[in-house]
NUSE-288253 format. One record per residue: residue number from 1; residue in three letters; chain; x, y, z of N, C-alpha, C in turn. Coordinates in steps of 0.2 Angstrom, whole numbers, plus 5000, padded with zeros to 4 digits. Atoms other than C-alpha are relative to their C-alpha. Layout:
{site NUM,"ALA","A",{X,Y,Z},{X,Y,Z},{X,Y,Z}}
...
//
This chain:
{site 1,"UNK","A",{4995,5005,5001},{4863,4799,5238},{4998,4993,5000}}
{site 2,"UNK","A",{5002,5008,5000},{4862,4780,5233},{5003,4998,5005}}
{site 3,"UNK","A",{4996,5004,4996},{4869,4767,5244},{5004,4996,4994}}
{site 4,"UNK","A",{4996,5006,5007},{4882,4759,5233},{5006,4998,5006}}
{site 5,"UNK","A",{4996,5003,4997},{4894,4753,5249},{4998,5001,5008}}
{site 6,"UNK","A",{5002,5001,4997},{4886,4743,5262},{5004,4997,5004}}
{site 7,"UNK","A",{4995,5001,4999},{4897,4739,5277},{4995,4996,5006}}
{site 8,"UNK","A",{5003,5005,4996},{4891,4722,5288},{5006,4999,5008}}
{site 9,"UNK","A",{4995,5003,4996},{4897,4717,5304},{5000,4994,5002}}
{site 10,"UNK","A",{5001,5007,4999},{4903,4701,5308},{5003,5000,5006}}
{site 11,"UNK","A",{4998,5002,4992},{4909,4692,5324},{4998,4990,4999}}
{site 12,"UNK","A",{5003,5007,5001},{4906,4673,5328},{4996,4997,5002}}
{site 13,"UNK","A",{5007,5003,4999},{4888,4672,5333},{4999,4997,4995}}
{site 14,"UNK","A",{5004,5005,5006},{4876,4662,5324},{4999,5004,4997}}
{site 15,"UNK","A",{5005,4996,5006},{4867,4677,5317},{5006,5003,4996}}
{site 16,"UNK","A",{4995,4997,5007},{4884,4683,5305},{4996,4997,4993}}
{site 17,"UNK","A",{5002,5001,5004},{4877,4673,5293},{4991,5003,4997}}
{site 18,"UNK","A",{5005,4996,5004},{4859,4681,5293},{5001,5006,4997}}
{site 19,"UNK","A",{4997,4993,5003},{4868,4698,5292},{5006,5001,4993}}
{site 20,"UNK","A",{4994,5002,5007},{4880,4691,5278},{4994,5001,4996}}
{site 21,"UNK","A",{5004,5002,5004},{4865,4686,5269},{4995,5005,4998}}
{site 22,"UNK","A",{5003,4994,5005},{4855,4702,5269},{5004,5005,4998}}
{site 23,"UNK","A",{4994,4997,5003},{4869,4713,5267},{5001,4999,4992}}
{site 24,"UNK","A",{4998,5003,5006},{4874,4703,5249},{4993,5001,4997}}
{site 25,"UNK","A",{5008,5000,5003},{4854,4703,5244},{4999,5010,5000}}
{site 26,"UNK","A",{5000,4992,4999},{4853,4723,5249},{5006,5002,4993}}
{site 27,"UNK","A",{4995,4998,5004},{4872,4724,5239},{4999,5000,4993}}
{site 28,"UNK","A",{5003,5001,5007},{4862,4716,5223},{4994,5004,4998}}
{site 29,"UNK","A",{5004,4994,5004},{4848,4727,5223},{5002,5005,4999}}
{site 30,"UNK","A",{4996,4995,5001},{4857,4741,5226},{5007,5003,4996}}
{site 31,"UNK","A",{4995,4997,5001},{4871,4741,5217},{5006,5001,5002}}
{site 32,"UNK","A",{4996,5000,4996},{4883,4741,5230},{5007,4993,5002}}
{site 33,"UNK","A",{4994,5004,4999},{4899,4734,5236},{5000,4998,5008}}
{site 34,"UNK","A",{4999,5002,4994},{4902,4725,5252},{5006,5001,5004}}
{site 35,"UNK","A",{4994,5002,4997},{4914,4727,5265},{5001,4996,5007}}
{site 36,"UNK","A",{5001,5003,4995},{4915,4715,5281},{5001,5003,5005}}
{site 37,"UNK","A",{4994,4997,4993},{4921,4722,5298},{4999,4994,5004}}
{site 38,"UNK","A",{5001,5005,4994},{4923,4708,5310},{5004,5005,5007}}
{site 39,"UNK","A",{4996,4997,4992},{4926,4716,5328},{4996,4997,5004}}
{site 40,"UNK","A",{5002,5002,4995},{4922,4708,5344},{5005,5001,5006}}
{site 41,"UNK","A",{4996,4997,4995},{4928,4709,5360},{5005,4992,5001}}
{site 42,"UNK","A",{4996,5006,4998},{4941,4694,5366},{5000,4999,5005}}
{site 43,"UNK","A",{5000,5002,4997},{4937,4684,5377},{5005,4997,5005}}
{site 44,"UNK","A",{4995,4999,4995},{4952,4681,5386},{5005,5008,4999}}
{site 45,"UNK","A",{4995,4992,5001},{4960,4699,5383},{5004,5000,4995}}
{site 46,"UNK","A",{4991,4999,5004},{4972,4707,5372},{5006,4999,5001}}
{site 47,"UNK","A",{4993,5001,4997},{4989,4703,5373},{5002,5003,5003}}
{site 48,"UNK","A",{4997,4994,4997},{4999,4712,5388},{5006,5003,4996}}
{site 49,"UNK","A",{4993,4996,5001},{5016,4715,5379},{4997,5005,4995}}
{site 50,"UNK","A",{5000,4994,5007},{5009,4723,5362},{4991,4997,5002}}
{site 51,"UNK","A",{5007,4998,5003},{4988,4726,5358},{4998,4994,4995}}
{site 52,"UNK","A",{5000,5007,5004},{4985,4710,5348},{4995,4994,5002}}
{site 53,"UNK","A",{5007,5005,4999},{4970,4698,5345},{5006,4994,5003}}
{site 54,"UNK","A",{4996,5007,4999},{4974,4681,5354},{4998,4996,4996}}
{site 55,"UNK","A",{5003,5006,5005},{4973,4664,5345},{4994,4999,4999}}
{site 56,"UNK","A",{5007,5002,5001},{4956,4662,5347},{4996,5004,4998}}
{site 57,"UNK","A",{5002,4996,5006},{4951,4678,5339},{5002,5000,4996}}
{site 58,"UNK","A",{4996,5001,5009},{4963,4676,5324},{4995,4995,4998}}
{site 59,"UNK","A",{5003,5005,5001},{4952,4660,5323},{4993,5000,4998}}
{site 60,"UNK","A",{5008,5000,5001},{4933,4665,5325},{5001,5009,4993}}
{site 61,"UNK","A",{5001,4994,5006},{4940,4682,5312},{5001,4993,4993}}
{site 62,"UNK","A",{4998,5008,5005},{4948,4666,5300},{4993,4998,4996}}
{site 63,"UNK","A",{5004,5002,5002},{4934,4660,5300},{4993,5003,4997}}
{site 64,"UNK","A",{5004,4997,5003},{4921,4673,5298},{5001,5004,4993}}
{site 65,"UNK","A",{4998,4997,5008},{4932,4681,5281},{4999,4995,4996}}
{site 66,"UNK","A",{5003,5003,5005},{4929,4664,5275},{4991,5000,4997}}
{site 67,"UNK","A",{5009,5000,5001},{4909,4665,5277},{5002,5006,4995}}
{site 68,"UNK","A",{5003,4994,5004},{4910,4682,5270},{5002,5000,4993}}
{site 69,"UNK","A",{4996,5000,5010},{4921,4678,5253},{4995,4996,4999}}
{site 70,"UNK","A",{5002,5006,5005},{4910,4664,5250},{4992,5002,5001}}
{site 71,"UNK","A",{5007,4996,5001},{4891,4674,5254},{5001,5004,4993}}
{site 72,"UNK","A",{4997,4993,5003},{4900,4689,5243},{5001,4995,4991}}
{site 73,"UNK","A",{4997,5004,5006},{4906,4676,5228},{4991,4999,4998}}
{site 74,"UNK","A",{5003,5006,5004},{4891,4665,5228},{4992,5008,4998}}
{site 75,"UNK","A",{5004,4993,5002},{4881,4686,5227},{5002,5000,4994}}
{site 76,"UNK","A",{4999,4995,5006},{4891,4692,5213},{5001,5005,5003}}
{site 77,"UNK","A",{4995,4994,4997},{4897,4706,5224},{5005,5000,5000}}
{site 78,"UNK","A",{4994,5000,4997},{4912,4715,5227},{5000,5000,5008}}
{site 79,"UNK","A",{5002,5000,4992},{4917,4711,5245},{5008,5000,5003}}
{site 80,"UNK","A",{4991,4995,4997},{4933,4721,5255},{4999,4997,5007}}
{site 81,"UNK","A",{4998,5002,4992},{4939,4713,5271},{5003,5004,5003}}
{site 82,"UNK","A",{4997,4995,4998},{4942,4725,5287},{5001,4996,5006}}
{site 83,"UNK","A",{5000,5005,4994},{4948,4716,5304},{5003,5006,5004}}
{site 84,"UNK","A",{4999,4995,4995},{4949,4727,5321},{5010,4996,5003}}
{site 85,"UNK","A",{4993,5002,4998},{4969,4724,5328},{4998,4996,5004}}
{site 86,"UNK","A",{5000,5006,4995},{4963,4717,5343},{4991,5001,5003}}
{site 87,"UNK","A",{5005,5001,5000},{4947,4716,5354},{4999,5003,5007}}
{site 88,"UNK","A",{4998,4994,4995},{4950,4726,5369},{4994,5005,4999}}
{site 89,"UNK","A",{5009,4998,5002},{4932,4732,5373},{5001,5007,4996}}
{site 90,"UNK","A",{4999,4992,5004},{4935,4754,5372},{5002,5000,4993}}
{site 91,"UNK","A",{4996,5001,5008},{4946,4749,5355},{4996,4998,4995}}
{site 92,"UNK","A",{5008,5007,5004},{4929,4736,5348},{4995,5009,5000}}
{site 93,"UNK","A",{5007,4997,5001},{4916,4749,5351},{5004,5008,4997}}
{site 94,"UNK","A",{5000,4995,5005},{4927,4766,5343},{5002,5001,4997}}
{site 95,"UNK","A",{4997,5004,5008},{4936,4757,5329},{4994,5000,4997}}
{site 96,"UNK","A",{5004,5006,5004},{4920,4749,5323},{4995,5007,4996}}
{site 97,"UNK","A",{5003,4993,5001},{4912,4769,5325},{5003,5004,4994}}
{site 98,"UNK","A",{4996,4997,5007},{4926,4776,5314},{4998,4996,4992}}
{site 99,"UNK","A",{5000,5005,5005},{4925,4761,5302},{4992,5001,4996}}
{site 100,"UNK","A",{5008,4998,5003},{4905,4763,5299},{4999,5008,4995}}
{site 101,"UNK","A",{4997,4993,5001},{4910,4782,5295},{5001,4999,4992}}
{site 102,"UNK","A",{4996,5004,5006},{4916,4775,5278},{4995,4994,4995}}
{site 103,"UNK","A",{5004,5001,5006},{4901,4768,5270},{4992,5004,5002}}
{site 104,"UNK","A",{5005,4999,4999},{4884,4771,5267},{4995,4998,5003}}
{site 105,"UNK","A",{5005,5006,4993},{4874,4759,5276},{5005,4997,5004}}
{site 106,"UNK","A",{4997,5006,4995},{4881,4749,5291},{4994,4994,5004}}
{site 107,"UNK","A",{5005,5004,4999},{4870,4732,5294},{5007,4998,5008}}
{site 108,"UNK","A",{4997,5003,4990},{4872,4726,5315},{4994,4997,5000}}
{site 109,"UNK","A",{5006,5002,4998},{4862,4716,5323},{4999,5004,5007}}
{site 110,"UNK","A",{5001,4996,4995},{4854,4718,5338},{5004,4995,5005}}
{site 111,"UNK","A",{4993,5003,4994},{4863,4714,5355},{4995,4994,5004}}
{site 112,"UNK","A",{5004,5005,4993},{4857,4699,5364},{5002,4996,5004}}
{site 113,"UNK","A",{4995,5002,4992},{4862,4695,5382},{4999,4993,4999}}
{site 114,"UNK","A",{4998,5009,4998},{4859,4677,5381},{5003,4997,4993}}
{site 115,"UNK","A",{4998,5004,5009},{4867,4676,5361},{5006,4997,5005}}
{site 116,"UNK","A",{4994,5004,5002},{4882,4667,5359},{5006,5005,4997}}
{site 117,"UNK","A",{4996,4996,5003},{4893,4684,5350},{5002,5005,5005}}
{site 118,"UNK","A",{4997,4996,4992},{4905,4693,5363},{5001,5004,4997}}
{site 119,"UNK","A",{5001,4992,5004},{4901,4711,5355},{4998,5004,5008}}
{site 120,"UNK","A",{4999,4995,4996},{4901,4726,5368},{4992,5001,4999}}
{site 121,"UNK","A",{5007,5001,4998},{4884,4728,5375},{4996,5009,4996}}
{site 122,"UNK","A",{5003,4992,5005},{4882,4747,5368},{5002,5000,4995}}
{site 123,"UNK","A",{4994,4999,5007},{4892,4744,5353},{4995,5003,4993}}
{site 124,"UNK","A",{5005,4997,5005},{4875,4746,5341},{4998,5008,5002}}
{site 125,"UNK","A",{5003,4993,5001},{4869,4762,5350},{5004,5006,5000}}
{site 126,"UNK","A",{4995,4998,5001},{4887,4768,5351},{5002,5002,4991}}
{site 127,"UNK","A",{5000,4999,5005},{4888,4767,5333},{4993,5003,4995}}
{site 128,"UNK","A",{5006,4998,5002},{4870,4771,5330},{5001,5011,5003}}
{site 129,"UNK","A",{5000,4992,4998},{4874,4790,5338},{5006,5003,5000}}
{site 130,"UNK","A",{4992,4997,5001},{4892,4793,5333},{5000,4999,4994}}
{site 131,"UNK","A",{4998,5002,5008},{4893,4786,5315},{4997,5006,4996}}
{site 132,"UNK","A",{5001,4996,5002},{4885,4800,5309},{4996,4996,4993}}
{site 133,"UNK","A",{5000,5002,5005},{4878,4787,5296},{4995,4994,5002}}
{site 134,"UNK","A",{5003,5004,5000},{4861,4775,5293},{5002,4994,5003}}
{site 135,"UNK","A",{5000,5006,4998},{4860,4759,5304},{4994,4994,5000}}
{site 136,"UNK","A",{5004,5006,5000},{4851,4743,5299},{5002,4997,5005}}
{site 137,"UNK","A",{5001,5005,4994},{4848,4733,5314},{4997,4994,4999}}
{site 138,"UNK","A",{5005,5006,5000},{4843,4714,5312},{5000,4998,5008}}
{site 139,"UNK","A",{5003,5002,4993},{4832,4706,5326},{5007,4997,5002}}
{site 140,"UNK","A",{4996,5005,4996},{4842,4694,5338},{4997,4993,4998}}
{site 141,"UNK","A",{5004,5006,5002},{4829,4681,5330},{4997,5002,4994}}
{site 142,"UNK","A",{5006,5001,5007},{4820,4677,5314},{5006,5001,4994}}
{site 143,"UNK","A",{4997,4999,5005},{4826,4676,5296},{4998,5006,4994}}
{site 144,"UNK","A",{5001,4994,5001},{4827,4691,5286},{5005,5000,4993}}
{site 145,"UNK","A",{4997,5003,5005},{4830,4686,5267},{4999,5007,4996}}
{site 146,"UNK","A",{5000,4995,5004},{4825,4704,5261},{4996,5005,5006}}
{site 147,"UNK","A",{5003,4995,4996},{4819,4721,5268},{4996,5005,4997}}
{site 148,"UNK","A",{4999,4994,5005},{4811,4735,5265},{4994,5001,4995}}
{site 149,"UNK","A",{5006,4999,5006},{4796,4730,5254},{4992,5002,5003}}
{site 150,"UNK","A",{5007,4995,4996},{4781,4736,5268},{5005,5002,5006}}
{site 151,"UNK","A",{4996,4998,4993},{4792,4748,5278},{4993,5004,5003}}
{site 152,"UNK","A",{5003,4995,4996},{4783,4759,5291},{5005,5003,5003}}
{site 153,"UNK","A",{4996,4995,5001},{4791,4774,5295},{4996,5002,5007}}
{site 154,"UNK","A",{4999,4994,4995},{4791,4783,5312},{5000,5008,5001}}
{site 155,"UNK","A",{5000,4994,5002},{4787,4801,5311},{4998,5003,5005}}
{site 156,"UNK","A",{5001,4995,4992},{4787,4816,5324},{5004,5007,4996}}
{site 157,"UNK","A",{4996,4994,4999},{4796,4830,5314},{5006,5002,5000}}
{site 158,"UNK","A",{4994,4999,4997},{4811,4830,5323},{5006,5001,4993}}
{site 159,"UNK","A",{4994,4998,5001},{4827,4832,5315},{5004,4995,4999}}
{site 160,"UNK","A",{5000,5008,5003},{4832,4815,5318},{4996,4995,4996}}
{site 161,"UNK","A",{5005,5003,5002},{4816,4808,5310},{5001,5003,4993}}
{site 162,"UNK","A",{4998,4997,5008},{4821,4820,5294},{5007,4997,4999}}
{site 163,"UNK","A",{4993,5004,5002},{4839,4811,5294},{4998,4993,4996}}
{site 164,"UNK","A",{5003,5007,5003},{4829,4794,5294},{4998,4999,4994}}
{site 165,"UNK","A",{5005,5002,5006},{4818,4797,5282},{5003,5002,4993}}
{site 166,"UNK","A",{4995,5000,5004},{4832,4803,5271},{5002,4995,4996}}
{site 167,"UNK","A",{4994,5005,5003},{4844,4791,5271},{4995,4992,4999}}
{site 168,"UNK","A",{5002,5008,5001},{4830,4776,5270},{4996,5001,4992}}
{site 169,"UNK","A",{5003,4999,5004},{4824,4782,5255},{4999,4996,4993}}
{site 170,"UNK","A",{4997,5006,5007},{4834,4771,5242},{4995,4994,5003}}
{site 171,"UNK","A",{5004,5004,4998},{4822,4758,5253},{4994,5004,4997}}
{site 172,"UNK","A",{5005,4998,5001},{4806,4767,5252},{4999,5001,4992}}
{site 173,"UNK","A",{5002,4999,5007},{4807,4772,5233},{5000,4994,4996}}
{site 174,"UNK","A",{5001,5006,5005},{4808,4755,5228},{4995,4996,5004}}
{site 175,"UNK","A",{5004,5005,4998},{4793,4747,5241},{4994,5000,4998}}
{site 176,"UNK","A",{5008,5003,5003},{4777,4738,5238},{4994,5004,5006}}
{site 177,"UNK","A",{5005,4996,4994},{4769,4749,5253},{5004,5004,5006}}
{site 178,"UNK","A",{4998,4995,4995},{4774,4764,5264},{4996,5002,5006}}
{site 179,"UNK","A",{5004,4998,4995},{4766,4767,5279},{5003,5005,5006}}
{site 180,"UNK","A",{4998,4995,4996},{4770,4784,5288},{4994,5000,5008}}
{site 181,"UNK","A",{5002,5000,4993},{4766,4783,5309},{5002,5006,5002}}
{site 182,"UNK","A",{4997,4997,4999},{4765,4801,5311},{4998,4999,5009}}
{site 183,"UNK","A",{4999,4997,4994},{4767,4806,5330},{4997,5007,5002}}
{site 184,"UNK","A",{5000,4991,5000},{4764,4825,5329},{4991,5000,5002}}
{site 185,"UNK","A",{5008,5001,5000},{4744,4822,5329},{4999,5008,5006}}
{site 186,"UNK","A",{5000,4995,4994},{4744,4833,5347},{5005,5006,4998}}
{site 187,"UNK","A",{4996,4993,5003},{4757,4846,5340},{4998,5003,4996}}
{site 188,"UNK","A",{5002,4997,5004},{4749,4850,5325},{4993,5003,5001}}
{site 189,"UNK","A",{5005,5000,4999},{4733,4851,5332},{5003,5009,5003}}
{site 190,"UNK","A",{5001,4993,4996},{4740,4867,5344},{5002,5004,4998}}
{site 191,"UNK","A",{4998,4993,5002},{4748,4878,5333},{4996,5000,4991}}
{site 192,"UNK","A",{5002,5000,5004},{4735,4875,5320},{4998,5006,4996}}
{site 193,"UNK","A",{5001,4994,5001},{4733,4891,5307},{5007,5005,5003}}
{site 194,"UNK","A",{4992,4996,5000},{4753,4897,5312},{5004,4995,4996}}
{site 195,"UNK","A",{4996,5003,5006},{4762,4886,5301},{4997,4998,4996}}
{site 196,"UNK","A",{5003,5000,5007},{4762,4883,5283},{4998,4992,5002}}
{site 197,"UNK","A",{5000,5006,4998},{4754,4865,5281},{5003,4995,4998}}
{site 198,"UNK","A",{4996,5004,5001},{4767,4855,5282},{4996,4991,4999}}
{site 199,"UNK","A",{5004,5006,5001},{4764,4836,5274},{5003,4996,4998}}
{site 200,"UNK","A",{4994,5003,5002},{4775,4822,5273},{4998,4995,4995}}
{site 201,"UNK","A",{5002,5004,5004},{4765,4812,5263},{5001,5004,4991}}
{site 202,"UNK","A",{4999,4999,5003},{4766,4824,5251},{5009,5003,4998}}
{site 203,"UNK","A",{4992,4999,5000},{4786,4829,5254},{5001,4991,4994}}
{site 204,"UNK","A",{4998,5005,5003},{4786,4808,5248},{4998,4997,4995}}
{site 205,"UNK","A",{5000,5000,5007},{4779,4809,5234},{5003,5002,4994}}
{site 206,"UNK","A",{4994,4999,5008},{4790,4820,5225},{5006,4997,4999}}
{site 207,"UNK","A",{4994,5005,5003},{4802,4806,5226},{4993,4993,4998}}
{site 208,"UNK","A",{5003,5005,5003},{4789,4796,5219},{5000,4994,5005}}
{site 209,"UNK","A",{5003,5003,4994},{4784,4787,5236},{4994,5001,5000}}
{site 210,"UNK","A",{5009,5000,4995},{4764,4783,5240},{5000,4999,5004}}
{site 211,"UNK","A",{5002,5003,4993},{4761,4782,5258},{4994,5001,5003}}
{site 212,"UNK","A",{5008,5001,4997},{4747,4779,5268},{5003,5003,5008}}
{site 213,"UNK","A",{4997,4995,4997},{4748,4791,5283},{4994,4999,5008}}
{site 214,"UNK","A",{5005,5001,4994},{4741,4787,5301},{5001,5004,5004}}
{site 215,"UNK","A",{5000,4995,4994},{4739,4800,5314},{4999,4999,5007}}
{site 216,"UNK","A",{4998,5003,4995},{4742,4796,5331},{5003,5004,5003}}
{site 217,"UNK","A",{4995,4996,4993},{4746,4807,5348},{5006,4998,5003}}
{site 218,"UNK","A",{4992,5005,4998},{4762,4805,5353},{4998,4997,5010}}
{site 219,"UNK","A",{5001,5002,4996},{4761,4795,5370},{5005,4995,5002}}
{site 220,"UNK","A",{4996,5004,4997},{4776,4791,5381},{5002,4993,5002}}
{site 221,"UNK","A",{4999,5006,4997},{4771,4777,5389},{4998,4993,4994}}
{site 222,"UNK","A",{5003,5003,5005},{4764,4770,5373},{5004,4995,4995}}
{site 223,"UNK","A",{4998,5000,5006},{4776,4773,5360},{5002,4993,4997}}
{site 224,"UNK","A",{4995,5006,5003},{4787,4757,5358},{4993,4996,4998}}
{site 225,"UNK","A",{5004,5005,5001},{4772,4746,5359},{4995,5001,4993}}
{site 226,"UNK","A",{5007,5000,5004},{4760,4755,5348},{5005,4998,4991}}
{site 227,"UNK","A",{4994,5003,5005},{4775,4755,5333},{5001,4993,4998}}
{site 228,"UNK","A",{4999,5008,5003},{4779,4736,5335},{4994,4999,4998}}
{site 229,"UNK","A",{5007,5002,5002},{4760,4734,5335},{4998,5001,4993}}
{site 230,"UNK","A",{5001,4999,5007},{4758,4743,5321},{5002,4997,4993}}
{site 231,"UNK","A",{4995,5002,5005},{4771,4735,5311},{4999,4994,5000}}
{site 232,"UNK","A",{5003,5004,5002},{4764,4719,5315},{4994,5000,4995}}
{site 233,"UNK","A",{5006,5003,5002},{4747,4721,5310},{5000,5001,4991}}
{site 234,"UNK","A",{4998,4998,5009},{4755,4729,5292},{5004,4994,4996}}
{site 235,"UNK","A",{4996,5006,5001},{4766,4713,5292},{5006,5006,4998}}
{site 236,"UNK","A",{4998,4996,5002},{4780,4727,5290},{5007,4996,4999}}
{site 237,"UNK","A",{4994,5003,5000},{4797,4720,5285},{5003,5006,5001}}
{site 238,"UNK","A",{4997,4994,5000},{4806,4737,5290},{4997,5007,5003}}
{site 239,"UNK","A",{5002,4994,4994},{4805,4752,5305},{5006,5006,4998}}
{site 240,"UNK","A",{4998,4992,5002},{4811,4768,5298},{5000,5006,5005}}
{site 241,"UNK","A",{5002,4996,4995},{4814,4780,5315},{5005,5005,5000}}
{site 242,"UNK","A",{4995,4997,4998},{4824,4792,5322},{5004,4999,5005}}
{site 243,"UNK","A",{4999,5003,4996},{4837,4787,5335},{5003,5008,5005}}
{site 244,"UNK","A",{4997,4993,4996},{4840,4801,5350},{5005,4997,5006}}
{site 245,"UNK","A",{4993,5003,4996},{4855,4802,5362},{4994,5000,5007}}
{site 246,"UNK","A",{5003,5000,4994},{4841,4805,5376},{4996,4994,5001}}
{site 247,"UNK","A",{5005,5007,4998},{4833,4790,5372},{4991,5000,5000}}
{site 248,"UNK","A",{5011,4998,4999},{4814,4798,5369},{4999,5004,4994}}
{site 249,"UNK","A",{5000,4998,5006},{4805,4807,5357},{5000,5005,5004}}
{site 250,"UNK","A",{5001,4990,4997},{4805,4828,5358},{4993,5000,4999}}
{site 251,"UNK","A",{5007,4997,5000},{4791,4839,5362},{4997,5000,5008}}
{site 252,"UNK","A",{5001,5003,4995},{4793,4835,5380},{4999,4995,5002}}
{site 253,"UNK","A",{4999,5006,4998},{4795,4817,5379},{5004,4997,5002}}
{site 254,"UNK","A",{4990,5003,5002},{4810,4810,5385},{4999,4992,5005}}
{site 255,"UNK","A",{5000,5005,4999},{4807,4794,5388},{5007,4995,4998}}
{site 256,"UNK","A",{4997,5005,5002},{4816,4779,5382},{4999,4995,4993}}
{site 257,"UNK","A",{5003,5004,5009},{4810,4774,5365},{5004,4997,4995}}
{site 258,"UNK","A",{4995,5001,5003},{4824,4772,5356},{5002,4992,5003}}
{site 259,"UNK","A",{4999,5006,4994},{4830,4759,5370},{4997,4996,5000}}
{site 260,"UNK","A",{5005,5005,4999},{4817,4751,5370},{4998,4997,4993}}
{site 261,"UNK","A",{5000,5003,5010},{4814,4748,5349},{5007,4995,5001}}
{site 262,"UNK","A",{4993,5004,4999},{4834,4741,5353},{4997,4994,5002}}
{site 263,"UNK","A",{5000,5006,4998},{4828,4729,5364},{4995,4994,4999}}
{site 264,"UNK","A",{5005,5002,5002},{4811,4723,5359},{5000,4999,4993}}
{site 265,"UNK","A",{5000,4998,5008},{4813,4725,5339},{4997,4993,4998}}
{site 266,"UNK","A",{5005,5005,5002},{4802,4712,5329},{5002,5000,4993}}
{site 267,"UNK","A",{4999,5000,5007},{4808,4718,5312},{5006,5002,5000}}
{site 268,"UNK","A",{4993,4995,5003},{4824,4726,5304},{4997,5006,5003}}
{site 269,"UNK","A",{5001,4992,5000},{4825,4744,5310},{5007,5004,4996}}
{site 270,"UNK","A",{4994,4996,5001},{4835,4758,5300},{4999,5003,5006}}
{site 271,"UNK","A",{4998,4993,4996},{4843,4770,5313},{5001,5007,4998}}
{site 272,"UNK","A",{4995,4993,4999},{4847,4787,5310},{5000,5005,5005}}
{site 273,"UNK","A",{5000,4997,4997},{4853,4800,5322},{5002,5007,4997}}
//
């Protein structure tokens, strides 16, 4: 399936506008239509008599519907406004899950404790493990005018890892270099001569992908660093993984990996769970 309805989130940090920006550049390559969600939580609370944003969220939504018409315009997209009733934390974080439900991509950023955007602290990994649907992540820093042209892909197998690498695909089939980070290295090794030989380089090919294929033990204490690392020295605009509810890879890993790509992230990550 293409992505033909990309669903952004907005609020009124400074980074809406990065996320506006790749969003509209993704919606032109692809073909796709935009829809905005502004949710945030409100800083003075919902109203007591009735569930209702206060003045000052009508004010910072106001305003981010105008950024969004006028990124969406100056694309050449179609671009659909969606606004959460109010901002009442529980309401922001299962609204925003349902609402992602409902397109093909959902672009977020990532959460950052010292930003300036009053968004719910889990609200990405809440919707990265319930939406049931691919999550771009943009960093908390850096400008990110396009993605996706040297992705590196995270790979172990998993079941999560097979969701990923599905739904990034509309990515992969159009970049200038692929780089698959298998993990499996030590699992393939031990049941060597009992399964058929499985090859994901050769799986991405027959979508007309080339990738360059690194093998690497999987290693707990490693994993996060070796990943960023790696996607530095590739200069990689895009991290293709799996996202797990236990927060580790399988195989007897249960670390915190996932958590920790969240927090450290250096480039755009798709999520899928």
């Amino acid at each position: 399936m293409g992505i033909r309805h990309i669903l952004v989130h907005l609020d009124s940090g400074e980074r809406t506008a990065v996320r506006l920006a790749l969003a509209t550049e993704l919606a032109t390559r692809f073909g796709a239509r935009v829809t905005a969600l502004f949710a945030q939580s409100d800083r003075y609370g919902p109203g007591i008599v009735a569930r209702r944003a206060g003045p000052a969220l009508e004010e910072a939504a106001a305003a981010a519907k105008a950024a969004a018409e006028a990124a969406c315009a100056a694309a050449g997209v179609a671009c659909e406004w969606w606004q959460l009733l109010h901002g009442e934390r529980n309401h922001v974080v299962a609204e925003t899950v349902i609402c992602a439900r409902y397109a093909d991509l959902a672009v977020f950023g990532q959460y950052d404790p010292a930003g300036d955007a009053p968004v719910p602290e889990d609200l990405v990994e809440q919707v990265i493990l319930n939406s049931g649907r691919p999550v771009l992540v943009v960093p908390a820093a850096g400008s990110y005018a396009t993605v996706g042209r040297r992705a590196l892909v995270a790979w172990n197998g998993s079941r999560e890892a097979a969701r990923a690498l599905g739904d990034s695909m509309p990515f992969l089939a159009g970049a200038d270099a692929v780089t698959v980070l298998s993990l499996r290295g030590a699992v393939e090794s031990s049941v060597a001569g009992r399964v058929p030989p499985v090859d994901i380089a050769a799986h991405l090919a027959s979508h007309g992908v080339t990738a360059e294929v690194d093998l690497v033990p999987p290693n707990e204490a490693g994993v996060t660093n070796m990943i960023l690392n790696r996607g530095a020295d590739l200069a990689s605009d895009l991290l293709v993984m799996g996202a797990y509810g236990n927060y580790g890879f399988p195989f007897g890993l249960r670390g915190s990996n996932t958590r920790n790509i969240l927090r450290e992230m250096t480039m755009p990550v798709l999520f899928a769970h």
